[in-house]
MDTraj code that builds the backbone (N, CA, C; nanometers):
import mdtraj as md
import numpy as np

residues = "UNK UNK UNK UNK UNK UNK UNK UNK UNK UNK UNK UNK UNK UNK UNK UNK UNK UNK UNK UNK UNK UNK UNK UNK UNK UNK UNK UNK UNK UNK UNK UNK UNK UNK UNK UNK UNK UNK UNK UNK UNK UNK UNK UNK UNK UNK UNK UNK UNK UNK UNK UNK UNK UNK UNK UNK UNK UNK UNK UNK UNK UNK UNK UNK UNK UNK UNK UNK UNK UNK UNK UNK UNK UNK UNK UNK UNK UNK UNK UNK UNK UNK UNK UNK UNK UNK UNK UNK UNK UNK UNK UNK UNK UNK UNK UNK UNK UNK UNK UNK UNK UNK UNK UNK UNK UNK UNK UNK UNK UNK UNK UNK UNK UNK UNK UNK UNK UNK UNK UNK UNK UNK UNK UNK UNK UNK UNK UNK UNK UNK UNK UNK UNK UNK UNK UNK UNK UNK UNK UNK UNK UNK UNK UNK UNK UNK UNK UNK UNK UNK UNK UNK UNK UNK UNK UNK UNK UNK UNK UNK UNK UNK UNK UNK UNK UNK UNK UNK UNK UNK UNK UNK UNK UNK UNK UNK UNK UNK UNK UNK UNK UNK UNK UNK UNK UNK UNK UNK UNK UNK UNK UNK UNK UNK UNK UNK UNK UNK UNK UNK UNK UNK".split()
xyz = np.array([
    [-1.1369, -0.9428, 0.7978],
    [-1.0246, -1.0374, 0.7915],
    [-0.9854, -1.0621, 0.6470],
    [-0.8296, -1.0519, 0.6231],
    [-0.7801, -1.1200, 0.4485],
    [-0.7199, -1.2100, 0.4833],
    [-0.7773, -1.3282, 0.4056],
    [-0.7642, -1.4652, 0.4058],
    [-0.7269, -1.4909, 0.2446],
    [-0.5909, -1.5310, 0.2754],
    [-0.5001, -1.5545, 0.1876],
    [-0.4824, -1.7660, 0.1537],
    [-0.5065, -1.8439, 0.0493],
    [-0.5323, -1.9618, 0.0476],
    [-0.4696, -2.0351, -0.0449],
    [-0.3590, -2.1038, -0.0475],
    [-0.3225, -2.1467, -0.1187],
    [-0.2621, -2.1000, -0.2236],
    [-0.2082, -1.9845, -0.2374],
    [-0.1695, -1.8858, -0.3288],
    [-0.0678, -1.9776, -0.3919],
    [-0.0629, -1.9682, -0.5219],
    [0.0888, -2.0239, -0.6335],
    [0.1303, -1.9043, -0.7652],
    [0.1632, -1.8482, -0.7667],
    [0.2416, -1.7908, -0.8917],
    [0.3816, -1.8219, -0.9572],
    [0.3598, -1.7961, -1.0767],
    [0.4633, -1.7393, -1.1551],
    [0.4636, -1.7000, -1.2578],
    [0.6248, -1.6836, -1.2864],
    [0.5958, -1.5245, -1.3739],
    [0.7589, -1.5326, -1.4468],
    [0.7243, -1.5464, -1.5719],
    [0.8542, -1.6091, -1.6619],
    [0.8836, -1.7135, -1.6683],
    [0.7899, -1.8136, -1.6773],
    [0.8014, -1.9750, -1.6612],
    [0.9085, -2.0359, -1.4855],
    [0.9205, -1.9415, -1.4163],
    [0.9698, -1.9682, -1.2736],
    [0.8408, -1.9597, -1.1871],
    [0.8481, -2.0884, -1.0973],
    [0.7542, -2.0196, -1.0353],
    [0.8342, -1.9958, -0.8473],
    [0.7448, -1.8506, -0.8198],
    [0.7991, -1.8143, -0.6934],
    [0.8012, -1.8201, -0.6125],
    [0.6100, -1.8862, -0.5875],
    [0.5869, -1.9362, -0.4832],
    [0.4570, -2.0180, -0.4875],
    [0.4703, -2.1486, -0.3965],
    [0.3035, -2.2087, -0.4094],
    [0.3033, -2.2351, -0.2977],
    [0.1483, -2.2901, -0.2663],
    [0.0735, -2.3249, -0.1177],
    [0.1061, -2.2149, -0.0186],
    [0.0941, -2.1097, -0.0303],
    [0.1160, -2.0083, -0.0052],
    [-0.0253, -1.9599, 0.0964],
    [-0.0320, -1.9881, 0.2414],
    [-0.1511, -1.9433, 0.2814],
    [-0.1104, -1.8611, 0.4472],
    [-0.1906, -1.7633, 0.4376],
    [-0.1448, -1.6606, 0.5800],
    [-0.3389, -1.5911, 0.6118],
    [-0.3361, -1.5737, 0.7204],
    [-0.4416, -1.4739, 0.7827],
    [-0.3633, -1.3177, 0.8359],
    [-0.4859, -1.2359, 0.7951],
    [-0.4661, -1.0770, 0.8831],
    [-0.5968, -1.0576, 0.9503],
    [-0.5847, -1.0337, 1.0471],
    [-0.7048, -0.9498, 1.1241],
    [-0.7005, -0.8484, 1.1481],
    [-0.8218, -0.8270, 1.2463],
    [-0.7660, -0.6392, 1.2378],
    [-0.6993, -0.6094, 1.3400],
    [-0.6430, -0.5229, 1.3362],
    [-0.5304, -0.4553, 1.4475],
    [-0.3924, -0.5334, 1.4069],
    [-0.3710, -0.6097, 1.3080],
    [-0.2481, -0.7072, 1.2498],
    [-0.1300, -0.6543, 1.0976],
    [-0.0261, -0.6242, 1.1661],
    [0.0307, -0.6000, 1.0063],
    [0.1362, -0.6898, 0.9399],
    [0.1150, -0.7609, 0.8997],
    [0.2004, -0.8625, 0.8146],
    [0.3420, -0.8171, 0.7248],
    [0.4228, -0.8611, 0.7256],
    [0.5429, -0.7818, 0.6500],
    [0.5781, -0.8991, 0.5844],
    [0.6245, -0.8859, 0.4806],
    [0.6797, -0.9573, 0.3698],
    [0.8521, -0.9872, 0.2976],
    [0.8946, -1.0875, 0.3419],
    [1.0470, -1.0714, 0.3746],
    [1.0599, -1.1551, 0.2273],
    [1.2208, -1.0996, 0.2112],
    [1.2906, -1.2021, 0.0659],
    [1.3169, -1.0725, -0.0530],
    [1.4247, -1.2338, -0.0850],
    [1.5389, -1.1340, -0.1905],
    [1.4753, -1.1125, -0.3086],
    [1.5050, -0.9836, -0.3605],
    [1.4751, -0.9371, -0.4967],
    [1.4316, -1.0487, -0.5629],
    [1.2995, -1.0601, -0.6230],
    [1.2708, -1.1962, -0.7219],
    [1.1964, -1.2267, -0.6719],
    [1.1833, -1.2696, -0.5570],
    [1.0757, -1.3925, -0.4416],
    [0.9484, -1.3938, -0.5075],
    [0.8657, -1.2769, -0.5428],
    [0.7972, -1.2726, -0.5802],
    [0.6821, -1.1728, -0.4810],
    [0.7571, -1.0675, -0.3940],
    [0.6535, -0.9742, -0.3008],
    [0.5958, -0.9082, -0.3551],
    [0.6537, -0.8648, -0.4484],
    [0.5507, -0.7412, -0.5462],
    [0.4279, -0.8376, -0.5764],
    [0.4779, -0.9126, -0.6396],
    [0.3559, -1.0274, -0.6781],
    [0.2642, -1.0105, -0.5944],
    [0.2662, -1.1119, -0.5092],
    [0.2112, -1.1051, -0.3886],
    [0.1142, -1.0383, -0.3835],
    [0.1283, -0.8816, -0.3441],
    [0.0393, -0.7485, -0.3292],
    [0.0002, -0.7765, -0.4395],
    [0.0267, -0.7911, -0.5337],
    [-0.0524, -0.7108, -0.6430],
    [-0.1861, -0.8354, -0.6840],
    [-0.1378, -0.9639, -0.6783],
    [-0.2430, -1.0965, -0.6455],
    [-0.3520, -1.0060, -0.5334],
    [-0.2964, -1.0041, -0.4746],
    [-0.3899, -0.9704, -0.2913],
    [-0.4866, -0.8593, -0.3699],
    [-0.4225, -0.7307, -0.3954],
    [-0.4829, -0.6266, -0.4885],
    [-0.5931, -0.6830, -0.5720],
    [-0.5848, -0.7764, -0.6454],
    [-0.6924, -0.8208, -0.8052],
    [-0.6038, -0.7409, -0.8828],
    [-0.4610, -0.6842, -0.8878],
    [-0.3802, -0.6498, -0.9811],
    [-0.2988, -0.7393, -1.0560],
    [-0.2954, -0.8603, -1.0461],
    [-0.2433, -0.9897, -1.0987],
    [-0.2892, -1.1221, -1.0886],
    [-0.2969, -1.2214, -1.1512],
    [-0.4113, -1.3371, -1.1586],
    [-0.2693, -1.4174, -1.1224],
    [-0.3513, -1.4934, -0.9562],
    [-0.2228, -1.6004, -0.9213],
    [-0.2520, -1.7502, -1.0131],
    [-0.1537, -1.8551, -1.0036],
    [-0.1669, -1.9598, -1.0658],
    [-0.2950, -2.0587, -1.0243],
    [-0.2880, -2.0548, -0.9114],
    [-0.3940, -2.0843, -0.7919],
    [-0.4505, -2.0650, -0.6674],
    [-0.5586, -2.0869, -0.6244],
    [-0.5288, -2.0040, -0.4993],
    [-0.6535, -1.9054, -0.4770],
    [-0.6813, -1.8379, -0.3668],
    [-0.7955, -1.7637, -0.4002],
    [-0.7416, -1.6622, -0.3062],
    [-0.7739, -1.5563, -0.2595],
    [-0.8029, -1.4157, -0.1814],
    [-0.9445, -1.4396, -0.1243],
    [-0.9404, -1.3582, 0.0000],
    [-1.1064, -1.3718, 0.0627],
    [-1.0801, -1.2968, 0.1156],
    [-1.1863, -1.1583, 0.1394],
    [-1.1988, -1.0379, 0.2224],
    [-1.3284, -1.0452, 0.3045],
    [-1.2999, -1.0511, 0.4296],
    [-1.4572, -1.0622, 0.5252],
    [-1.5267, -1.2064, 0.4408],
    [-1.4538, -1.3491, 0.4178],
    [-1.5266, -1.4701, 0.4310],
    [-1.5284, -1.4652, 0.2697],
    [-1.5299, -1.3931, 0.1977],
    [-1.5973, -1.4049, 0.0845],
    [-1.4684, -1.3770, -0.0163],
    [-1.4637, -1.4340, -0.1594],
    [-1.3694, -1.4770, -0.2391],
    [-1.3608, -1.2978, -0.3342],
    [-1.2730, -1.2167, -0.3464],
    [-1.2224, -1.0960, -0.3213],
    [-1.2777, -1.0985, -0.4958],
    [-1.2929, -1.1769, -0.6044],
    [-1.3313, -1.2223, -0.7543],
    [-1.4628, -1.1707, -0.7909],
    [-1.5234, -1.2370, -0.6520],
    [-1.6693, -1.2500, -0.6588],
    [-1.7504, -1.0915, -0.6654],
    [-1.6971, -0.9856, -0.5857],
    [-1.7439, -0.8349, -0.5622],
    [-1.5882, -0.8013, -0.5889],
    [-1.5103, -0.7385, -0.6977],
    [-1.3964, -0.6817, -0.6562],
    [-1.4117, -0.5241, -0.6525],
    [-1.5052, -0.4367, -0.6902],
    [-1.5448, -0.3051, -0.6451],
    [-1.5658, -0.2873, -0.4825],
    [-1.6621, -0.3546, -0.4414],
    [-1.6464, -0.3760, -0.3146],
    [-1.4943, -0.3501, -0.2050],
    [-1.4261, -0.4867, -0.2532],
    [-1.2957, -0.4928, -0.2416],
    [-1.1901, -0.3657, -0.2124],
    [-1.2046, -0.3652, -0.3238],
    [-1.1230, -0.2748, -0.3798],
    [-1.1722, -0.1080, -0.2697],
    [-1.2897, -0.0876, -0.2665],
    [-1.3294, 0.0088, -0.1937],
    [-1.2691, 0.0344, -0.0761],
    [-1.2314, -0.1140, -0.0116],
    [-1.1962, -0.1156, 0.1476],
    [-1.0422, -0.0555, 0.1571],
    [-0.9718, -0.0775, 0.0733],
    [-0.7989, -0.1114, 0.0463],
    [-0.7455, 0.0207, -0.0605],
    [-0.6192, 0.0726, 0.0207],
    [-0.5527, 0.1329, -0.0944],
    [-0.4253, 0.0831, -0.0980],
    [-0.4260, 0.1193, -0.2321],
    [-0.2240, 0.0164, -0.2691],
    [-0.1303, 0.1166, -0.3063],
    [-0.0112, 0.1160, -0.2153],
    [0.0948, 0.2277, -0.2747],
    [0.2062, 0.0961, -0.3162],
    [0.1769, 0.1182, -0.4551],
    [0.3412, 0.0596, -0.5422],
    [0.4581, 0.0992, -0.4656],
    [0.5683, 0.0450, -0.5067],
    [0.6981, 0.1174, -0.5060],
    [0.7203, 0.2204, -0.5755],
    [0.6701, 0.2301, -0.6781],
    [0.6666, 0.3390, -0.7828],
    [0.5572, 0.4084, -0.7470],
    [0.5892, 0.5359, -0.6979],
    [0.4711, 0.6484, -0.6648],
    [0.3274, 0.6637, -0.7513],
    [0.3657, 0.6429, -0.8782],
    [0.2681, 0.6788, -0.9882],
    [0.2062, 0.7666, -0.9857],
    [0.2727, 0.8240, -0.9886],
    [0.2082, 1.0180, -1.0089],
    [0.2242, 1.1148, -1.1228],
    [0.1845, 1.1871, -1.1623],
    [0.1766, 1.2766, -1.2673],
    [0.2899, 1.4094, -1.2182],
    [0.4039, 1.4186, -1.3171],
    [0.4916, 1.4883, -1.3418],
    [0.4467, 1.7043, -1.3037],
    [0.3381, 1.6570, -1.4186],
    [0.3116, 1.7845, -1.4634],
    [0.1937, 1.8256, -1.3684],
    [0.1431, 1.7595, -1.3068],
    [-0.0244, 1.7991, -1.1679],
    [0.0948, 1.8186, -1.0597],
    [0.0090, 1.9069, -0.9893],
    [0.0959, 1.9720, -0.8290],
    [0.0950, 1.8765, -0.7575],
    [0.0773, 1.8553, -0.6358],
    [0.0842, 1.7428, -0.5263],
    [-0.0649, 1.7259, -0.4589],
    [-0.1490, 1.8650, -0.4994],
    [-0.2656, 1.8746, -0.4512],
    [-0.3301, 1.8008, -0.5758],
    [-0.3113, 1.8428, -0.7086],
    [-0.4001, 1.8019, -0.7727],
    [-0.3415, 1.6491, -0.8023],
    [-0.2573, 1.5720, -0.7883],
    [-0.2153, 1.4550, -0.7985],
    [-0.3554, 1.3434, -0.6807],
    [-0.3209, 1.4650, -0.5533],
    [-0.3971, 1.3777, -0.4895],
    [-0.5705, 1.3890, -0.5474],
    [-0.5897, 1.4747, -0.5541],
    [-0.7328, 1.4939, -0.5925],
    [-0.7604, 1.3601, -0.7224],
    [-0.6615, 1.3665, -0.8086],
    [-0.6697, 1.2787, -0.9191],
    [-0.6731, 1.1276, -0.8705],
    [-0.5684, 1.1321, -0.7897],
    [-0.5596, 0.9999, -0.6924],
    [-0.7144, 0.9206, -0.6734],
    [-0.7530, 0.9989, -0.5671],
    [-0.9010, 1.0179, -0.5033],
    [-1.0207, 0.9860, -0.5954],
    [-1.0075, 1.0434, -0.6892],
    [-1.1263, 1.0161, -0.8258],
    [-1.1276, 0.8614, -0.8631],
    [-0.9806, 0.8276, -0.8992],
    [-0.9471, 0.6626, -0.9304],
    [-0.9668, 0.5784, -0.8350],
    [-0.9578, 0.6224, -0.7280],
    [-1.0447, 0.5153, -0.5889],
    [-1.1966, 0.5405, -0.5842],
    [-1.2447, 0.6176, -0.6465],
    [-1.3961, 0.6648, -0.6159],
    [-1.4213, 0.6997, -0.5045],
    [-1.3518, 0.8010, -0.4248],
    [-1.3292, 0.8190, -0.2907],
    [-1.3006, 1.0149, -0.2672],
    [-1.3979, 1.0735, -0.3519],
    [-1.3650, 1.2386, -0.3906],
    [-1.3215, 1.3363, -0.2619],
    [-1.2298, 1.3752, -0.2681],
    [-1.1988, 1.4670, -0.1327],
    [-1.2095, 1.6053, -0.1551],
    [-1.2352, 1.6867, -0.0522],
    [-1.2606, 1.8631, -0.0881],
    [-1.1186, 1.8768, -0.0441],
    [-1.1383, 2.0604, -0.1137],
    [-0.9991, 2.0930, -0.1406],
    [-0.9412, 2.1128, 0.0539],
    [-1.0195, 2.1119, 0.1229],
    [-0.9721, 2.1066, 0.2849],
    [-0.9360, 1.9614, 0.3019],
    [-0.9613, 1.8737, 0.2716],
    [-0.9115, 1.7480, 0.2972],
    [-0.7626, 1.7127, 0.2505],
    [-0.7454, 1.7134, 0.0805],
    [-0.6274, 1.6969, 0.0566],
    [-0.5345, 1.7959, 0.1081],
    [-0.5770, 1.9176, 0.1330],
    [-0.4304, 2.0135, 0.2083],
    [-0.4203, 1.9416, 0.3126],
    [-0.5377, 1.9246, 0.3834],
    [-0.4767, 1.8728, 0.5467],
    [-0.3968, 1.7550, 0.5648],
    [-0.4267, 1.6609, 0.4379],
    [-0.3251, 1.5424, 0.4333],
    [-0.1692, 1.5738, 0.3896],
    [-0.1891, 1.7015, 0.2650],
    [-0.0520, 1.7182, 0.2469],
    [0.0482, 1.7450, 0.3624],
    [-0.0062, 1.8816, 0.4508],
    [0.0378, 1.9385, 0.5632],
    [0.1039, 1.7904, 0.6780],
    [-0.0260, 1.6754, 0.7219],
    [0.0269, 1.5778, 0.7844],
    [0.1679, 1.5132, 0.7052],
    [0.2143, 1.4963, 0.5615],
    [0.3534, 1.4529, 0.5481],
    [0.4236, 1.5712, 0.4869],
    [0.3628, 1.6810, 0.5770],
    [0.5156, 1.7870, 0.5523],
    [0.5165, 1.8244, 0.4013],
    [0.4083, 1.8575, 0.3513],
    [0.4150, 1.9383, 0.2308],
    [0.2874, 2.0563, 0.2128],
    [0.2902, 2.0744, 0.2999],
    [0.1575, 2.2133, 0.3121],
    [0.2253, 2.3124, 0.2219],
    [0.3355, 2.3638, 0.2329],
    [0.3897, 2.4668, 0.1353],
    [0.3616, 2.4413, -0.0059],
    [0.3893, 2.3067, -0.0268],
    [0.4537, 2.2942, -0.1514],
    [0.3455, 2.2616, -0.2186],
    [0.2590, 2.2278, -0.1928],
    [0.1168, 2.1417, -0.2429],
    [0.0808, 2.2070, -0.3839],
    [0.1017, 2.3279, -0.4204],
    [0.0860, 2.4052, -0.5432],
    [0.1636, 2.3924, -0.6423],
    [0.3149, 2.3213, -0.6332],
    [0.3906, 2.3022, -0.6843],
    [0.4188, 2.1799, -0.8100],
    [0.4069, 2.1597, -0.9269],
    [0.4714, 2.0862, -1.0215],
    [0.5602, 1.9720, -0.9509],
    [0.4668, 1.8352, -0.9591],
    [0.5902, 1.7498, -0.8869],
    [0.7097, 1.7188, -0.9572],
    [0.7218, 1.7755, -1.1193],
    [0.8755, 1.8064, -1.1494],
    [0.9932, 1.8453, -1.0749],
    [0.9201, 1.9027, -0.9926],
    [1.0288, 2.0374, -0.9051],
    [1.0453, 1.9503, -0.7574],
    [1.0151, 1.8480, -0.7376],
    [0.9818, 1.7628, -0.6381],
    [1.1241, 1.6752, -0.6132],
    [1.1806, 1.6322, -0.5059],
    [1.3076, 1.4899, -0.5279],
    [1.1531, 1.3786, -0.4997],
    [1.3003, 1.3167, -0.4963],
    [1.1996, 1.1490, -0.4939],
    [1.1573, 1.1280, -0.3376],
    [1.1822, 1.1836, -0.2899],
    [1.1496, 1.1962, -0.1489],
    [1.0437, 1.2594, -0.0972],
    [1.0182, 1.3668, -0.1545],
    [0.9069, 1.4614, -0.1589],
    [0.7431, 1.3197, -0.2499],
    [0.8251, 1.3283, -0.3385],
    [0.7547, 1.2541, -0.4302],
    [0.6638, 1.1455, -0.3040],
    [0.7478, 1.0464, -0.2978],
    [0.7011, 0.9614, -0.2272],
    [0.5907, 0.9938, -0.0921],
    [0.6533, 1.1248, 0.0047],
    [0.5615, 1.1784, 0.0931],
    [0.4150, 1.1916, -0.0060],
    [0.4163, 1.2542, -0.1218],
    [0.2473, 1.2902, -0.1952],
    [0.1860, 1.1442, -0.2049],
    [0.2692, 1.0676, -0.2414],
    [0.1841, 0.9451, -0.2449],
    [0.1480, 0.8345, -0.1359],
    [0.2625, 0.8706, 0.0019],
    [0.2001, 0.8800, 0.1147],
    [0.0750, 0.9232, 0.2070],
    [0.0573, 1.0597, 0.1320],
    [-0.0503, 1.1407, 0.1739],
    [-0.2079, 1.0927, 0.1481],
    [-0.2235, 0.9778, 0.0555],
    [-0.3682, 0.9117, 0.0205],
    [-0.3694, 0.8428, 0.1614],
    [-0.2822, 0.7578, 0.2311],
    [-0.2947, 0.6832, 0.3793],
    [-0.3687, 0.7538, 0.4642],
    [-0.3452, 0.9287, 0.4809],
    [-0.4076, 1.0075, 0.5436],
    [-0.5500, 1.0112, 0.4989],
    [-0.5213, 1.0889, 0.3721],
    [-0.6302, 1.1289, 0.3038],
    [-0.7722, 1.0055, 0.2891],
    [-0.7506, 0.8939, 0.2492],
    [-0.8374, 0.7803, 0.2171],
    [-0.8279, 0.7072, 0.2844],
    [-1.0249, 0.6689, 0.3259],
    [-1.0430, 0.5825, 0.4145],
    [-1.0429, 0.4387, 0.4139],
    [-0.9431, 0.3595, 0.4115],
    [-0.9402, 0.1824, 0.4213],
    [-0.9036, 0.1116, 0.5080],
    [-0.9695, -0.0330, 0.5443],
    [-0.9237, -0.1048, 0.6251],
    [-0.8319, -0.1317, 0.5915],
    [-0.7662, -0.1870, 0.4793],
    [-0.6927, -0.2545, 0.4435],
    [-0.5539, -0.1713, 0.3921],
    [-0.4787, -0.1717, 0.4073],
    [-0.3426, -0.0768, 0.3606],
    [-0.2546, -0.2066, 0.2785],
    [-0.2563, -0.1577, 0.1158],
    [-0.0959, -0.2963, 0.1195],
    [-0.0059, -0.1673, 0.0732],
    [0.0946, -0.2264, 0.1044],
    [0.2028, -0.1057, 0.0677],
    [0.3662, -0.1816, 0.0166],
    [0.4611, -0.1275, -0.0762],
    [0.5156, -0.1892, -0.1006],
    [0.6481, -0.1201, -0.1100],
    [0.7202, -0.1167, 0.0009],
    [0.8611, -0.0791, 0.0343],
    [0.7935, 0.1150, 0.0691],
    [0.7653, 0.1023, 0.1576],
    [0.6914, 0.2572, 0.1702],
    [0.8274, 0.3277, 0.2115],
    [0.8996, 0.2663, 0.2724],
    [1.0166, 0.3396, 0.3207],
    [1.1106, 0.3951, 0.2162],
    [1.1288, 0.3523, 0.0875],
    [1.1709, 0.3637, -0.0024],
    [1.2137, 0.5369, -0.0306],
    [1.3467, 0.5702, -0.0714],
    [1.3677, 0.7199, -0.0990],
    [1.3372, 0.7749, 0.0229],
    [1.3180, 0.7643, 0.1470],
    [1.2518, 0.8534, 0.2445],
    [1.3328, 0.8975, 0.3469],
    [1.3810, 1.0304, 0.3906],
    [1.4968, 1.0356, 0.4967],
    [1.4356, 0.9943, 0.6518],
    [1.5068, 0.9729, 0.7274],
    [1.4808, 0.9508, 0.8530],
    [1.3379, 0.9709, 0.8982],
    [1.3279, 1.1375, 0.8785],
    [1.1778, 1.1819, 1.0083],
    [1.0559, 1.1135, 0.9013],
    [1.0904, 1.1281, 0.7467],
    [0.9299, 1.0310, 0.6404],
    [0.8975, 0.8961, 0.6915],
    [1.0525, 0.8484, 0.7271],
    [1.0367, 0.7014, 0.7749],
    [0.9585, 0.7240, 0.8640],
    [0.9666, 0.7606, 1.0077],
    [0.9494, 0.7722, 1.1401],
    [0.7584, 0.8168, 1.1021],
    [0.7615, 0.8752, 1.0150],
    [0.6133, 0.9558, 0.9848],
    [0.5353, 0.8136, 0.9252],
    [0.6074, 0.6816, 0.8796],
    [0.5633, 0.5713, 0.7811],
    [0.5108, 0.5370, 0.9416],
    [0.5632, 0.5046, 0.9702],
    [0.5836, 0.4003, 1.1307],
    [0.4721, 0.5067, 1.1913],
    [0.4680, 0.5724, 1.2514],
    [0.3279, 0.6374, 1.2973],
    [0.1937, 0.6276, 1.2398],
    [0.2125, 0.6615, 1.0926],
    [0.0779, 0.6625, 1.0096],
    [0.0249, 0.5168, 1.0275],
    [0.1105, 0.3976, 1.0227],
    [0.0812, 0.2929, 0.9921],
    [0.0640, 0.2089, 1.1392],
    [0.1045, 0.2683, 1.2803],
    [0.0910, 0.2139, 1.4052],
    [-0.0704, 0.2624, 1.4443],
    [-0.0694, 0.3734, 1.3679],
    [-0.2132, 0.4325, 1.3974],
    [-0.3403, 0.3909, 1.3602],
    [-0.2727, 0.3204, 1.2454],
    [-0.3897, 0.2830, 1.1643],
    [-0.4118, 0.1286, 1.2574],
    [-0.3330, 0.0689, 1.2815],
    [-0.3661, -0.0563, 1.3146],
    [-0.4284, -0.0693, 1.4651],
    [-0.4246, 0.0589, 1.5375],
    [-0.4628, 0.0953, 1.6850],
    [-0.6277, 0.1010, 1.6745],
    [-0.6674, 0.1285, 1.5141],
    [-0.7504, 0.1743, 1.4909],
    [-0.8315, 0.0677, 1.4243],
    [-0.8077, -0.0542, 1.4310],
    [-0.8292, -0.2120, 1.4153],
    [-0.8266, -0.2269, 1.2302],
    [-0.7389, -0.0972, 1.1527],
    [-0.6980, -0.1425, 1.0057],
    [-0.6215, -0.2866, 0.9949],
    [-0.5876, -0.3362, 0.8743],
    [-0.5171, -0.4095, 0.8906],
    [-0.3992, -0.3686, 0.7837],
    [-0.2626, -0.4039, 0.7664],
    [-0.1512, -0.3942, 0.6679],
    [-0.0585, -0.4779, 0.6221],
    [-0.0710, -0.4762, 0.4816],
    [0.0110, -0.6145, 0.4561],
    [0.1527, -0.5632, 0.3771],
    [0.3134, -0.6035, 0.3906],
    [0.3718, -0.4603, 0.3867],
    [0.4999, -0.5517, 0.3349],
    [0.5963, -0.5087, 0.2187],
    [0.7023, -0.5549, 0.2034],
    [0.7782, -0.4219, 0.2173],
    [0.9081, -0.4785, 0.2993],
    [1.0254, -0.3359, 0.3347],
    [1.1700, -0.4521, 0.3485],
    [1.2416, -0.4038, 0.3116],
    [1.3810, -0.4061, 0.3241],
    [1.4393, -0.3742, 0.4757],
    [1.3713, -0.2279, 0.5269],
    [1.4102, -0.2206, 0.6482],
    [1.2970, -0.2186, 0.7265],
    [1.3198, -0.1976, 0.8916],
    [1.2177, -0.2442, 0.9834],
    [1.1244, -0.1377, 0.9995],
    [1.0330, -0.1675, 0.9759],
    [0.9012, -0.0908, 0.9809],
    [0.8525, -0.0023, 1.0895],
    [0.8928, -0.0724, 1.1622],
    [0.8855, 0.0161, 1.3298],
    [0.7395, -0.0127, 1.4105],
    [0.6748, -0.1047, 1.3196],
    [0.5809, -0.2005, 1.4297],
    [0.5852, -0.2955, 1.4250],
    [0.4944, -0.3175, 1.5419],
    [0.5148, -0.4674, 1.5491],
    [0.3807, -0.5416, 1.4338],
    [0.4437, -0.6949, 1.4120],
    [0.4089, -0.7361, 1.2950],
    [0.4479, -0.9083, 1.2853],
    [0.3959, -0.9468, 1.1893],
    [0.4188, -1.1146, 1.1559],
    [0.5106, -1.0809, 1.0423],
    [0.6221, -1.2121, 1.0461],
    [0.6895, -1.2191, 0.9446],
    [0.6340, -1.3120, 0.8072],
    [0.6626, -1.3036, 0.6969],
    [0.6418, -1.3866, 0.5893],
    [0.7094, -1.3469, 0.5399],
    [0.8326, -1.5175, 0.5050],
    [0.8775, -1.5239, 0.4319],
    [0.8724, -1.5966, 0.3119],
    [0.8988, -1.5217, 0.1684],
    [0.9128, -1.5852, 0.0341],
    [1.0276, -1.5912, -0.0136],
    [1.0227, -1.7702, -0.0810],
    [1.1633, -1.7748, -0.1220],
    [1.3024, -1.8567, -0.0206],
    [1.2384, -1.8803, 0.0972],
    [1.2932, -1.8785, 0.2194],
    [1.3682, -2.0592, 0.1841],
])
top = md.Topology()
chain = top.add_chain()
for i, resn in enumerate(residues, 1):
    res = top.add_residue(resn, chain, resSeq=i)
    for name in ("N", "CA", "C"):
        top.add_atom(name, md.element.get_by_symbol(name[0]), res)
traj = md.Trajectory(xyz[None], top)
């Protein structure tokens, strides 16, 4: 369970949001609503240990997320909006690199088979120079496959993605939660499961 408590931030002497408290369990995916600003990125990235809220704590399985954040961190992977990937590494070795920074090492049969699940088995050898942003985004999709976490936060996954990537977001992520993960998720458009709303800013 992430047990979210009292959360307050801000960020440029505004602040975006306080008393800020929600539960996820498992089999639960939370979505994150509000206009540019609200403060969702925030949010994740607080939830993450990627940003220090004003107040407030995080708790993963009962316990304050501060206290063990390796632990933490072990359970959960975070896809930015921004892919963060390396230009000049292929899509295979992006992920492999990926994988190392989670402490989570995959053989070279693992990351193909994840590439192949978002439709880049061909290309996997390829310079993600040579990549659109669409492609792009599928490689950094491909850790959801590839790496094992309860916890998924993700942040506008739909982002750059044509129709069938979307439709592939909405599967990867119905699956996971069938599978008692949990996901905590800001999108613009509808995700395609079912889910709790939170709104910031509201």
């Amino acid at each position: 369970m992430l047990s979210v408590q009292q959360l307050a931030c801000e960020r440029g002497g505004k602040r975006l949001f306080s008393d800020l408290s929600f539960t996820i369990e498992s089999g639960q995916c939370v979505q994150v609503h509000g206009a540019n600003g609200a403060g969702k990125t925030s949010l994740l990235r607080i939830v993450c240990g990627l940003a220090e809220a004003m107040q407030g704590r995080v708790c993963w399985r009962g316990a304050d997320t501060r206290l063990d954040p390796g632990s933490f961190r072990a359970e959960l992977v975070y896809l930015g909006h921004a892919p963060g990937l390396k230009d000049e590494l292929s899509a295979a070795e992006n992920l492999d690199f990926q994988s190392q920074i989670d402490g989570c090492a995959l053989s070279p049969l693992q990351i193909e088979t994840a590439l192949q699940r978002v439709g880049l088995g061909r290309q996997q050898h390829l310079p993600l120079r040579r990549f659109s942003q669409g492609q792009k985004r599928r490689v950094a999709l491909a850790r959801l496959v590839a790496r094992p976490a309860r916890l998924w936060v993700l942040d506008e996954p739909l982002a750059a993605l044509d129709h069938a990537a979307q439709q592939l977001v909405s599967q990867l992520v119905a699956a996971h939660l069938q599978a008692d993960g949990l996901a905590l998720v800001t999108s613009h458009q509808p995700l395609g499961v079912e889910s709790m709303d939170l709104r910031l800013g509201a």
